[in-house]
N, C-alpha and C positions, 0 to 999 in steps of 0.2 A: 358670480351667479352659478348654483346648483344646476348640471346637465340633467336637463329631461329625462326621463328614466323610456327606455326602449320595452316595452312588455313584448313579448313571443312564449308562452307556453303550452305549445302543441306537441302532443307526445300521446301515442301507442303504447308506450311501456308502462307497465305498474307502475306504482309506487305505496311501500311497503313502509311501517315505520320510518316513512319522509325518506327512503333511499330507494333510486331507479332500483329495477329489478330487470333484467334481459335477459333473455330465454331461460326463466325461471329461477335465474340467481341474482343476487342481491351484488351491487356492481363492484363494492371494493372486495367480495370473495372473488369475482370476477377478475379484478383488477389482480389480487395474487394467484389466481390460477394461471393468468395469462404468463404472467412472472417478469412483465414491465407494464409501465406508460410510454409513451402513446400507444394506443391501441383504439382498431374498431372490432367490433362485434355486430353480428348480425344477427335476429333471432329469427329461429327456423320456424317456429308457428305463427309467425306475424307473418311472413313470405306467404306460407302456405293459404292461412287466411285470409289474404290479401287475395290470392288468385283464386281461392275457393268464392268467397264474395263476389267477385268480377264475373267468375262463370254465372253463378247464379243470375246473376244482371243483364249475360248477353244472350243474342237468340243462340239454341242451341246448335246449327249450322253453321255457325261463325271459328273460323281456325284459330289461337290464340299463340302467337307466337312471341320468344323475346329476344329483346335487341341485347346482348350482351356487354357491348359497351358501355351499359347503363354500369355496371359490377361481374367484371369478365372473373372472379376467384373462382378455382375451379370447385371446390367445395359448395361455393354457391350458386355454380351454373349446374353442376351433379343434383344438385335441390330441386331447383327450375326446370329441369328438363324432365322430372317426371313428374311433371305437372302440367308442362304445356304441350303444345303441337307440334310445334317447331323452333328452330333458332335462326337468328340472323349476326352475321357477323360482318366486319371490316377488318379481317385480315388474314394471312396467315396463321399467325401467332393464335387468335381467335376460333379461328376453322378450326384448330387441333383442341383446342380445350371443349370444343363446341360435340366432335366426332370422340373425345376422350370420353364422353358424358354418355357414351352411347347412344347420343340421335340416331337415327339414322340419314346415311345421307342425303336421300328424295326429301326429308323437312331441313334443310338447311339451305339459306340464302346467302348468301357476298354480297355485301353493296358498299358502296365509297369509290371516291375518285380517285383516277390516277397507280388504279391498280396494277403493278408489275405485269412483264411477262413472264417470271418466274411466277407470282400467285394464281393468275390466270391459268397454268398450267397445271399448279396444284391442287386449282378446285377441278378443273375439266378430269383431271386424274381422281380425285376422289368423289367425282360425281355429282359435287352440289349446284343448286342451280346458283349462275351470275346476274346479277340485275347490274346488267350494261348501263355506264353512265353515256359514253361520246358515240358517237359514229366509228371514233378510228380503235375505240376502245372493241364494240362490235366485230370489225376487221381483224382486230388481232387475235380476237375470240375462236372465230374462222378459222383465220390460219392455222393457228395452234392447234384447234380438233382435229384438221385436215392433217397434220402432221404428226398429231399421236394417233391417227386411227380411232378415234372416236369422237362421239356426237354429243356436244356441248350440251347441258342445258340451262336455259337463257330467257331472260326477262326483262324487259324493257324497262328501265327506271326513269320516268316521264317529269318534266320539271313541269308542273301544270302552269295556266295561263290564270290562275289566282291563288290567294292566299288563305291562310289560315287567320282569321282576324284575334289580336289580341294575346298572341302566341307570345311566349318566352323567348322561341326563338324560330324566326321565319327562315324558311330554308325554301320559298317557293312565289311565284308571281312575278318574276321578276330575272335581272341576268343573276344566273346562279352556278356556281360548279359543278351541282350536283343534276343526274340527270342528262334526259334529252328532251329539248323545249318542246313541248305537246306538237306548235304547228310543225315540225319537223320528222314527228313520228310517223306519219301516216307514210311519207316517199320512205322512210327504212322502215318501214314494215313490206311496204313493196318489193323492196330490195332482197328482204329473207326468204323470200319465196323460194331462189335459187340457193340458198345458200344452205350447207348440212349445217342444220343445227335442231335440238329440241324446243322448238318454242314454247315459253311455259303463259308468258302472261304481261302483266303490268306490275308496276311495281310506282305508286302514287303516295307521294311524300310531301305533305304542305307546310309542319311545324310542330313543335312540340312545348310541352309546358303550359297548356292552357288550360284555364278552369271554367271557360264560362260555356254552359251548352250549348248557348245558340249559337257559337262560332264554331265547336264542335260540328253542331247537326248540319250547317251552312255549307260547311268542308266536305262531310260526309254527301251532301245533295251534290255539289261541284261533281267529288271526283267519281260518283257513279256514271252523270252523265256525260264527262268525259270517257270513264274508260268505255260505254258504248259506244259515242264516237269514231273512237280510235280504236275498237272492235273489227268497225267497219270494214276497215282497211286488210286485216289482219293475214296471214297467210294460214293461218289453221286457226279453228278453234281455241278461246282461250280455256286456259285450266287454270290457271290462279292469277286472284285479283289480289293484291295486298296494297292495300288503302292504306298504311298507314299508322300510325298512335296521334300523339299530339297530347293523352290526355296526363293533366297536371297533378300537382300534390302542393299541398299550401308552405309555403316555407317561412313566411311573415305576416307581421299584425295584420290583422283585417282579413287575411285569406281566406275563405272557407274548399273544406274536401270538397270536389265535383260530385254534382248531382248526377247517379248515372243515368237515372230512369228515362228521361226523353233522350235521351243520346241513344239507350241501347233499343229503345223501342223505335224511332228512327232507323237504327241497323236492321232492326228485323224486319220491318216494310222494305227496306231499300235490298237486305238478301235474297227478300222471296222473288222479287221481281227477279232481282239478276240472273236467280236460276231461269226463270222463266224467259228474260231474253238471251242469255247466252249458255244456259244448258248446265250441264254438270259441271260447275266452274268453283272450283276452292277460294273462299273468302278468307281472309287472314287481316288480323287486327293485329300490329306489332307494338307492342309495347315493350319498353326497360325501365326508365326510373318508376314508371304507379306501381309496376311489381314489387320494388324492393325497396327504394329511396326510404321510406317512414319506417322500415324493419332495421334500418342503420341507427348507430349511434359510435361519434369519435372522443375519446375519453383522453384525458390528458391531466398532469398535475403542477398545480401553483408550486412554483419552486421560489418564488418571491412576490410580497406586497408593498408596495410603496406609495405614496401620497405625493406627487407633483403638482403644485400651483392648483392647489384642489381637487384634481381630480385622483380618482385611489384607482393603480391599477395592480392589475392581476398577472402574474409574468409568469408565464405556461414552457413546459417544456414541448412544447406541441402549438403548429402552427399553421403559417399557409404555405410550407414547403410539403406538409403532411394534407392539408384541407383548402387547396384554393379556392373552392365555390363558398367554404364558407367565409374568407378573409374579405367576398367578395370581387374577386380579381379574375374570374371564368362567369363573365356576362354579363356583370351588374352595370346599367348605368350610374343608379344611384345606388351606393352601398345601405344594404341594410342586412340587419342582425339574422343570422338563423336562430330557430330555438339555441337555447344556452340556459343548464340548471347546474346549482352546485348540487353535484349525485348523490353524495352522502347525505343531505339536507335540503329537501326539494323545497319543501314551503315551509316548516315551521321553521322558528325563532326569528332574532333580529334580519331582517332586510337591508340592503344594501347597494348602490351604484354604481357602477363600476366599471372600468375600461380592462377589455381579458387581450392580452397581448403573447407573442410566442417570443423564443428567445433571440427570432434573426434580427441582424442589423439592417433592420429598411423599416420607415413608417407605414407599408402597406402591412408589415405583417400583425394584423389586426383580426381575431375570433370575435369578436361583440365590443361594439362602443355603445359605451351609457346606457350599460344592459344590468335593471333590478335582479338579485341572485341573492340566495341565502349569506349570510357574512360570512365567509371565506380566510384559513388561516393558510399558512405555507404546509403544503401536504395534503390539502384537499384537493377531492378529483371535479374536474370541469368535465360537464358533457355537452356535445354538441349534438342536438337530436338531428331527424331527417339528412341523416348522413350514409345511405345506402348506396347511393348512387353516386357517379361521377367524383369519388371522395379520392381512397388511394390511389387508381391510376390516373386519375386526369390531374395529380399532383407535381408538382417538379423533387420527388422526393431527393435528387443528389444535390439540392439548393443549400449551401455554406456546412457541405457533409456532413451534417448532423444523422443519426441512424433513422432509419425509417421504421415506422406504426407497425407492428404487429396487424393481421389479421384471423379471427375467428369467426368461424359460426356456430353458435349456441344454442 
């Protein structure tokens, strides 16, 4: 029995005489400029357009920050940052590509658990604000400023008392690592009264990856009247509210791009108020992958075809030690395909079926099963679209030492 054919073809990028074209080059000039495979590329006017798009969409009050972990290359954080308001990082390593980019440090945030006390001293030393996950994390914030002589500045990262419905990936409603659980913030907000520190704000994170609005806008209504709530308490005045991202990017059949229109008109009701109840207070929408993920593509080449018990696969010098989100193995319950076109031949000619595999020894390492693609010789290039995000680093690239992907931005 013939495997079902997987159809995904969602792609941003041209296509010129039936070959991808990425920031305005045609992909196997691409592929020799680069001067190997595996490689990804990034194109610099899809970034740009992408967040140009977005601004237009949101209220004009609204801060647009991004999360760098979504694509920390510093070529493509130097991109981003003059384009947005701010950055957010999880880490050392991060903070310095974040400050190499020229932010300034009053827009940059730290967040993630279990932060050192070596990092904690790094940001209080280079200024930026921390969005405290624990109580004892808090404490050690303290001390630290108390003992370098200066005044942390500091933002509560609140694990709220609901969810983001629908989400990719919920990271709220529930026991979570991240954060400090909503009913416990109001006694440590008490607590800071006494304590030197800059207090900046909230910092309200429910999920990310989601496409559908109403669970957007649903999110969006939570955690404004939460961070009133927890206003309440406050020891000063808040000055920034950061609500969050969440918002998605279609990666498989059926997906549709997010609707932004009631999401950002939503925002903008829900800004205006906020200034109105808590006064000159910076809004910040934090987004990484809607920035960049669709502006990606990981390109790789068939270095052999074979035909096993009928099925024809495709054997890539590039894989899930280079692309674990796309092999499926970074969150999928059920595995499914990412876009996958053969580059050089996007739609015309003969079609074909096909299982696209890399070259390690494990049956996980799988780029598209029973995915239609133009017919394929040994020397054609695979691309893997919607690959901006979460691709090179979140990869296990030292996996059976094979060399690691090239990166560009084009």
């Amino acid at each position: 029995m013939k495997p079902k054919p997987k159809h995904c073809s969602i792609s941003q990028f041209p296509i010129v005489d039936d070959e991808l074209v990425v920031g305005g080059v045609p992909i196997r000039r691409l592929a020799g400029r680069v001067g190997q495979t595996p490689f990804y590329a990034y194109d610099r006017q899809a970034i740009a357009a992408r967040i140009a798009k977005l601004r237009d969409a949101l209220p004009d009050d609204i801060s647009l920050h991004y999360a760098i972990k979504a694509n920390p290359m510093p070529a493509v954080v130097d991109q981003v940052a003059s384009l947005v308001d701010g950055l957010d990082v999880a880490s050392v390593g991060e903070m310095r590509i974040a400050l190499d980019a020229g932010m300034d440090a009053s827009d940059v945030s730290f967040a993630g658990p279990g932060k050192t006390p070596a990092e904690i001293e790094a940001a209080i030393q280079a200024g930026i604000c921390l969005n405290v996950e624990s109580e004892r994390e808090l404490d050690r914030v303290v001390a630290a400023g108390d003992r370098l002589g200066l005044l942390p500045r500091v933002a509560l990262r609140v694990n709220p008392d609901f969810e983001l419905k629908s989400s990719g990936m919920k990271m709220s409603g529930g026991p979570k690592p991240f954060g400090i659980d909503a009913e416990r913030v109001p006694e440590v907000l008490r607590g800071l009264a006494a304590a030197r520190v800059d207090f900046r704000g909230f910092h309200i994170f429910s999920g990310s990856q989601n496409l559908k609005p109403d669970s957007l806008i649903e999110a969006h209504d939570s955690t404004f009247d939460l961070a009133y709530r927890l206003a309440e308490s406050a020891p000063a005045p808040i000055k920034t509210l950061n609500i969050g991202g969440g918002f998605g990017i279609p990666y498989f059949p059926g997906e549709q791009h997010l609707e932004l229109g009631s999401i950002c008109g939503n925002l903008s009701r829900h800004v205006e108020e906020c200034r109105a109840r808590l006064g000159d207070v910076e809004v910040v929408l934090e987004l990484g992958r809607y920035l960049v993920a669709e502006a990606g593509v990981y390109v790789c080449e068939v270095v052999d075809k074979k035909v096993s018990r009928g099925t024809t696969y495709l054997i890539t010098n590039g894989g899930l030690h280079h692309h674990l989100a796309a092999s499926g193995n970074f969150g999928q319950v059920i595995r499914k395909n990412y876009p996958v076109v053969a580059a050089a031949h996007v739609n015309a000619g003969p079609r074909e079926i096909v299982t696209i595999v890399g070259p390690l020894c494990t049956p996980l390492d799988i780029l598209a099963d029973a995915a239609e693609v133009g017919e394929t010789q040994v020397g054609d290039l695979i691309a893997v679209l919607q690959s901006g995000a979460y691709g090179f680093t979140a990869s296990p690239l030292q996996f059976l030492g094979h060399p690691a992907p090239v990166q560009v931005l084009v």
